[in-house]
N, C-alpha and C positions, 0 to 999 in steps of 0.2 A: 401439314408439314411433311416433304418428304423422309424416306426411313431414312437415311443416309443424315441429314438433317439431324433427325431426331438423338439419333447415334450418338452424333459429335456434341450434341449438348450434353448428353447424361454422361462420354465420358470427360467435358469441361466439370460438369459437378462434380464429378467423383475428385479432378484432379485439384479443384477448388478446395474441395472439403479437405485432402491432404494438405493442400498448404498451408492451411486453417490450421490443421494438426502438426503441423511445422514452428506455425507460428505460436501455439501453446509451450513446445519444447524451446525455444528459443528467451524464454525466459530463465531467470536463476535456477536452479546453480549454473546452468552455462551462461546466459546472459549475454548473449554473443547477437549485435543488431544484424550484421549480415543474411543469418538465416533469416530475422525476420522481413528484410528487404526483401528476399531473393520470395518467402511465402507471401508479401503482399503485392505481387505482380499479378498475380491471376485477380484479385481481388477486384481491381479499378476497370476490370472489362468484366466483369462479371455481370450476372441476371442477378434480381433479387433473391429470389431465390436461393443460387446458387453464391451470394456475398452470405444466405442467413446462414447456410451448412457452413460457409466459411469460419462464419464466429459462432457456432454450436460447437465443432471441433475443436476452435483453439481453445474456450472456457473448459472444454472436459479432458483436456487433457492439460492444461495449466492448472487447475480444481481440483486433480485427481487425488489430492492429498484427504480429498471430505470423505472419499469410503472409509478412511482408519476409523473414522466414528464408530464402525462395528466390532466388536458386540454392544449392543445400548443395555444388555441385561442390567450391568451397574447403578443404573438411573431405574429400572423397574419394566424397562419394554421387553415382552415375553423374546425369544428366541428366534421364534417361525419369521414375525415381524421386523424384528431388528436390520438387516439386510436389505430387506425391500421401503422402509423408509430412509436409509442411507442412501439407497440410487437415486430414491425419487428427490430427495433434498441433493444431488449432484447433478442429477438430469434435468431439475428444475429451474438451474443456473445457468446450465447449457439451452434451455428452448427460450430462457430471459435475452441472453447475448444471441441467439438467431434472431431472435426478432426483431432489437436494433438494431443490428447490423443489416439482418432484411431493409430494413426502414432507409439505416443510408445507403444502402445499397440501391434500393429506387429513386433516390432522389440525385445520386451521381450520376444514375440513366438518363433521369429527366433531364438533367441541365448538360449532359454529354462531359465523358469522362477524356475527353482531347484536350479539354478547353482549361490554358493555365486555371482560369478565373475559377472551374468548377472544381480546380485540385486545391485551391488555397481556401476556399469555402468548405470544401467538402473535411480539408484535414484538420480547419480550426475547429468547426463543429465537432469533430471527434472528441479535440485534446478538450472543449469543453465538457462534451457528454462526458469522459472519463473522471473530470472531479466531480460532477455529479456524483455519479455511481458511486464514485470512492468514497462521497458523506451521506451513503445512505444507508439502510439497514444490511444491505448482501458485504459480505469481504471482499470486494474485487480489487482484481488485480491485474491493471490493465496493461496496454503497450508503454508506457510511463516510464518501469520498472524494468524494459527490457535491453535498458545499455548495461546494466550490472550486471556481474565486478566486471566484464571483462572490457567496458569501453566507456571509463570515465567522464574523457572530456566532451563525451557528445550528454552523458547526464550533466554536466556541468551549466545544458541549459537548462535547468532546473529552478537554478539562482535568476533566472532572468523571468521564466514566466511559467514554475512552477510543473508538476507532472507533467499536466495538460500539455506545453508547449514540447516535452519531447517526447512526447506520444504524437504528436499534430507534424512536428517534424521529420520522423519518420514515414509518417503518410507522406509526404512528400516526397522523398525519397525513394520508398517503394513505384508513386508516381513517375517521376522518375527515369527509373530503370523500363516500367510499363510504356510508358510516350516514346522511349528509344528503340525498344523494338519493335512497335508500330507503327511507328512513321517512316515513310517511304526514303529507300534508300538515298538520296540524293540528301534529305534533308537528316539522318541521323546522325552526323558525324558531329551537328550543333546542338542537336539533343543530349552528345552522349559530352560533350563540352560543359554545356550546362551544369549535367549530372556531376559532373568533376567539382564544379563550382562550388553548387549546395553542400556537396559533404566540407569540402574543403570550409565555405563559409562555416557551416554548423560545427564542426567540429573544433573551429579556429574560436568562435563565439565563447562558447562550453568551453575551451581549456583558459581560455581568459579571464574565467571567473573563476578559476582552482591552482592561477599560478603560485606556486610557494611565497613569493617574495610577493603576493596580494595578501595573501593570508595575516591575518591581524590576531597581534601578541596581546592575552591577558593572563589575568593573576590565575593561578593553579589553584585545583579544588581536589581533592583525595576524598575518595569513595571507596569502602569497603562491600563489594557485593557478593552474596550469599546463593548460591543457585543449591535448593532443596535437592532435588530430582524427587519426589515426590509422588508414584504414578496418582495420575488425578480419579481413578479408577477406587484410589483408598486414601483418597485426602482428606475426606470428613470422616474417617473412622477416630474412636476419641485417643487410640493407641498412638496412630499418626500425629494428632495434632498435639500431641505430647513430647512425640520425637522431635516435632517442626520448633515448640516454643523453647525446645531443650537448644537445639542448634541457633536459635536466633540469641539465646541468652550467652551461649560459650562465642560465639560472635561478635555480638555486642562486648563482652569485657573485652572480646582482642582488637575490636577497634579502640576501645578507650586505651589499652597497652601500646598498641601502634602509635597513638596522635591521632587517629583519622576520625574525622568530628563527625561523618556520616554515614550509618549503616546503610545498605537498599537491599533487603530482603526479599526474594521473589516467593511469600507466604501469603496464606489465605485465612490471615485469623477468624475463628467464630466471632458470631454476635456478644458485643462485651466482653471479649478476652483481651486482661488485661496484658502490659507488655514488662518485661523481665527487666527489672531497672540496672543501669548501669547508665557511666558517663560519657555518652553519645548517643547522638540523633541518630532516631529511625525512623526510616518514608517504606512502609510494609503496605501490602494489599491487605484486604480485609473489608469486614461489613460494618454498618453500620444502619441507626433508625433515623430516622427525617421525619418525625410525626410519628406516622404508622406506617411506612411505606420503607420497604426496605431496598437499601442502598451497596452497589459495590464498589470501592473507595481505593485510592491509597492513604493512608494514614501515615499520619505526622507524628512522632512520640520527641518530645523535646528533651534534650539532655537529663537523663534522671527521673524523667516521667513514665511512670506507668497506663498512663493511658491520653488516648490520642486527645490534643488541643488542635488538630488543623487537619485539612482532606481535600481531595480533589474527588469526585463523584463520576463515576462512568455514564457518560453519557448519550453512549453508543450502545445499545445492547443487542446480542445478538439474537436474530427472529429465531422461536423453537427451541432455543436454548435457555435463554435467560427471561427472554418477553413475548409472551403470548397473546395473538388478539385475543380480547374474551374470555381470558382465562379466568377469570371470577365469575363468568355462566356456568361454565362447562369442565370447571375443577382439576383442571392439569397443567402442572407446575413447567412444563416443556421438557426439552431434553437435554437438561443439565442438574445437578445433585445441588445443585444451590436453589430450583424455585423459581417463580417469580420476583424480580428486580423492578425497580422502577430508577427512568433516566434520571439523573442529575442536572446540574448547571452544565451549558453547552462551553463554561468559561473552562481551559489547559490552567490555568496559572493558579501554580500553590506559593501560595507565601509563605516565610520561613522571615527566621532571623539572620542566616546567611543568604548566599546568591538561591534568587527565585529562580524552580525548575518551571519549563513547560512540560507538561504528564500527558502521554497516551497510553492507557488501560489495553491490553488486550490488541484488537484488530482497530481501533480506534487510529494505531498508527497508519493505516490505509490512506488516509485520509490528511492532506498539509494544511488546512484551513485552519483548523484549534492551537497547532504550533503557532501559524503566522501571526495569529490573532495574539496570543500569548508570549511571543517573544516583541513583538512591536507593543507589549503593554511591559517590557522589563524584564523577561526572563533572559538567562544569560546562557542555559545547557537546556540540555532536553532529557525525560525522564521517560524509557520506557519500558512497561512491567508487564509480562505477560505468560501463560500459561501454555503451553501447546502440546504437551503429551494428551492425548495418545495421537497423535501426527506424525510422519515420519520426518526425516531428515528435511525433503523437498522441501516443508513449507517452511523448516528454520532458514534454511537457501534464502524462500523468497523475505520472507521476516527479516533477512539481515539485506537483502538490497533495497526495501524498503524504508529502513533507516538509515541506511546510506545516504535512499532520494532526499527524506527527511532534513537530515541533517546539513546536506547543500541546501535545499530552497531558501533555507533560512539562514544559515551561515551560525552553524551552534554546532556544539558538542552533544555528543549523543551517549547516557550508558544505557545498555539495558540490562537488567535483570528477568530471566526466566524461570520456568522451574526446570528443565530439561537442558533450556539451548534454545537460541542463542544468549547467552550473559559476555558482554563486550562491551567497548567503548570504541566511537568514532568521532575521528575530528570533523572541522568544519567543510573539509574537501571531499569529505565522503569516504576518507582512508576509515580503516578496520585497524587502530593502533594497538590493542589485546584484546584476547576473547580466551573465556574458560571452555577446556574441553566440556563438551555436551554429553548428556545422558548420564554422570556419576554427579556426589554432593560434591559441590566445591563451594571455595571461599577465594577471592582474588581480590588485592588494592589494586584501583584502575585512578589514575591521575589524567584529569581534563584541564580545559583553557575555560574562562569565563567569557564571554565574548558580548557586544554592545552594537555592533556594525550591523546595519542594515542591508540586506543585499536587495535588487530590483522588484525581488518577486514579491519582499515582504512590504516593497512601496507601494508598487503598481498591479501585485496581484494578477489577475488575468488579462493586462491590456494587450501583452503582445499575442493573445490569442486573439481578443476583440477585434484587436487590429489588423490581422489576419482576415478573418471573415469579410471584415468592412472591405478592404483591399481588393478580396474576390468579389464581393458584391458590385464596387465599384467599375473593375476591369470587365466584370460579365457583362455590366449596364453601357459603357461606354463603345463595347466591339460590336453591340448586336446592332445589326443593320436595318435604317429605317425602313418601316415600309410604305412605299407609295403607291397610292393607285394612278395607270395610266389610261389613258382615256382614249379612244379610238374611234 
C-alpha cells in the first residue's frame, strides 16, 4: 500500500474512533440523536477495524461512570489493586463492544454499505443485538437510549418495536446522512429528499404513539417513596441499618397518617430483619433464603406485617459483584459487600392485594423483556428499585432515560426508588412528572395512573425489527444480478 495510502487510513481511524467517542456523549444527560447521526456517518464506510475502535470508544466513554467503583478497599481489595481492576472491568466493556461492532462492521463490507438492502439488514441486526446485550449479564447501554430527554418522539418508537427498533432506526438514519454525501452529485439531491422523509416518517411514527389525547385514563394509585441516601460504602454497618429501619418505621406511620396505602422504600434489609409495623404496605429491597441459596428481593410487608409474605427475586445479577463463576472453588465473594447471590425467577410480576407492579431490581431495568412479559401478564405500573452510589450523577442521567424507554414500550407508569437518585415517577409517554432532589434523605408522595392498554411492542415484540431484516434480505436477493455464462 502506498504511504499516502496508508496515511489516509489511520487518519480515517483516528476520526472513526472520535465519532465513536461522539457517539458515547451523545447519550444522557444530553440525549440529543443529532450528534449521534452526525457520529455514525463515518461508521457505514468504515474498515472493520476501524467500525471496532468506533464501538470501543463510544462504550468507554458512555461506561465511564464504572471507574467510581474506586476505591474497592470497602469490599476488602487491597489499595495498590483497587484501580487497576476498575479499568480492567471498564476496558473490558470497551474491547466487548470493539469486537461487535468489528463483526458488523465486516459484514456491512461484505454485502457493500451502498446498497439500501445492506442498511436495513445491517440496522435491524443492530436494534436486535442490542436487546440481546441488554438481557444479558453486562449493563449496556446502547443507541436505544440515545433520543432521551431531549427527543421524545423519535423514543416514542419504542411503543412499536421496543429499544431495538430505535436503535436500528437510527442506523438508518446515520445511513442516511452517509449515502448523501457519497453519491455522486447528480443523484444527491434524492438522497438528501429521502433523508428528509425517514426522519420526518420516524419521528411522525414515535409522536403518534405519545399523543396526549392517545394516552389512556386509569384509577390513581399514591406512593409514598423513601430515598435513604445511604453511602453503600457503610450500608451494612449495623449503626446504618439501624438508622435505615429507624427511617422506614417514621415513614411508614406518615404513610398510614397521609392515606397512602403504599410505602417503596429504597432499603437493603439484612437477612431476616423484620419490618417496623404500621398500617401500610411495604415493597423494600432486601435478602432473603430460597433453601440455602441466597436471594436479593424486593419484599412485600403487608399492612401491619412485620415480615415479608410476597417478593419478586433479582434475577439479573451482576458479573464480579454479586455472582461469581466458581465462586465456591476459589472462595471469593466478588466485588460487592453482599457475597454471592443466586438468580431468582426470570418472572417481573409481584402480586399484591392491590394493582400488581412489574419490578426491575437494580440494572435489570437495561433490559424491556421482564416488563413486557409482566405487564402483558396484568401488571398495571412499573416498579423500579435501585442502588447507585457510589456512581456519579452520569449514570442517574442514563438511569432515568432508561425508564423513560421503559415506561413507553409498554405503556405504564413508572416510580422509582433509589438510595441516592434518581427517586421519581413517569408516565406512560415517558414524561418525568416528580422526582426527588438526589444525594440528601427524602421522602415524597408520587401519584400514578394504573394502566391495562397494550401498546405494539408488548403485542408483537420484535416483529418490526424481524421485519426489517427480512425486507433487507429480500431486496438484497431480488437486485442481485443473475449470472450467466456466455458461450463463444
Amino acid at each position: 500500500m502506498p504511504a499516502q495510502a496508508m496515511g489516509d487510513d489511520r487518519r480515517f481511524r483516528v476520526i472513526t474512533a472520535l465519532a465513536g467517542a461522539l457517539a458515547g456523549l451523545s447519550l444522557a444527560p444530553l440525549g440529543l440523536p443529532p450528534l449521534l447521526w452526525l457520529a455514525l456517518i463515518p461508521l457505514w464506510g468504515a474498515s472493520p477495524l476501524a467500525a471496532g475502535l468506533w464501538g470501543g470508544a463510544a462504550v468507554l466513554v458512555s461506561h465511564r461512570w464504572l471507574l467510581w467503583l474506586h476505591p474497592l478497599d470497602w469490599i476488602g481489595v487491597p489499595g495498590p489493586l483497587s484501580l487497576p481492576i476498575c479499568l480492567a472491568i471498564w476496558l473490558a466493556c470497551g474491547v466487548v463492544a470493539g469486537l461487535l461492532v468489528a463483526g458488523w462492521g465486516w459484514l456491512v463490507c461484505r454485502l457493500d454499505p451502498r446498497r439500501l438492502a445492506t442498511a436495513l439488514l445491517a440496522s435491524g441486526l443492530w436494534g436486535l443485538a442490542e436487546g440481546l446485550l441488554a438481557a444479558g449479564p453486562l449493563f449496556w447501554i446502547g443507541l436505544g437510549t440515545s433520543p432521551l430527554p431531549a427527543d421524545r418522539p423519535l423514543a416514542g418508537l419504542a411503543a412499536v418495536g421496543g429499544s431495538g427498533l430505535v436503535a436500528a432506526v437510527q442506523l438508518l438514519i446515520g445511513w442516511g446522512f452517509w449515502r448523501t454525501l457519497v453519491a455522486p452529485a447528480a443523484s444527491r439531491r434524492g438522497w438528501g429528499l429521502g433523508l428528509v422523509a425517514l426522519l420526518l416518517f420516524s419521528h411522525g411514527l414515535g409522536w403518534s404513539q405519545l399523543r396526549p389525547e392517545r394516552a389512556e385514563r386509569g384509577e390513581a394509585l399514591r406512593v409514598l417513596v423513601l430515598q435513604p441516601a445511604v453511602p453503600t460504602r457503610e450500608k451494612f454497618e449495623p449503626g446504618r441499618q439501624r438508622d435505615l429501619l429507624r427511617q422506614i418505621a417514621r415513614a411508614r406511620q406518615q404513610a398510614a397518617a397521609l392515606g397512602v396505602p403504599l410505602l417503596q422504600p429504597e432499603g437493603t434489609l439484612v437477612l431476616g430483619q423484620a419490618m417496623p409495623e404500621a398500617e401500610a404496605e411495604v415493597l423494600s429491597g432486601g435478602f432473603r433464603l430460597e433453601g440455602e441459596e441466597l436471594r436479593s428481593s424486593v419484599l412485600r410487608f403487608e399492612s401491619g406485617a412485620n415480615e415479608a409474605t410476597g417478593w419478586v427475586d433479582k434475577a439479573r445479577l451482576v458479573p464480579l459483584g454479586e455472582w461469581v463463576p466458581l465462586a465456591r472453588l476459589w472462595r471469593w465473594g466478588g466485588l460487592s459487600a453482599v457475597g454471592g447471590v443466586e438468580p431468582g425467577s426470570p418472572s417481573r410480576l409481584l402480586r399484591r392485594n392491590g394493582p400488581d407492579p412489574a419490578v426491575a431490581i437494580c440494572y435489570e431495568l437495561a433490559s424491556g423483556e421482564g416488563l413486557r412479559q409482566a405487564s402483558a401478564a396484568g401488571a398495571s405500573w412499573l416498579l423500579a428499585s435501585a442502588n447507585l452510589d457510589p456512581y456519579p450523577a452520569l449514570l442517574q442521567h442514563q438511569f432515568t432515560a432508561l425508564a423513560q424507554l421503559r415506561a413507553i414500550e409498554v405503556g405504564r407508569w413508572l416510580v422509582s426508588s433509589a438510595n441516592t437518585g434518581p427517586s421519581l415517577v413517569i408516565d406512560s409517554q415517558g414524561v418525568v412528572r416528580s422526582a426527588l432532589p438526589p444525594g440528601r434523605p427524602q421522602l415524597g408522595v408520587f401519584e400514578l395512573e394504573r394502566l391495562k392498554r397494550p401498546t405494539t411492542y408488548q403485542i408483537w415484540r420484535e416483529a418490526p425489527l424481524i421485519l426489517m431484516i427480512l425486507l433487507g434480505g429480500a431486496v438484497g436477493i431480488c437486485c442481485q444480478r443473475p449470472r450467466r455464462s456466455h458461450s463463444h
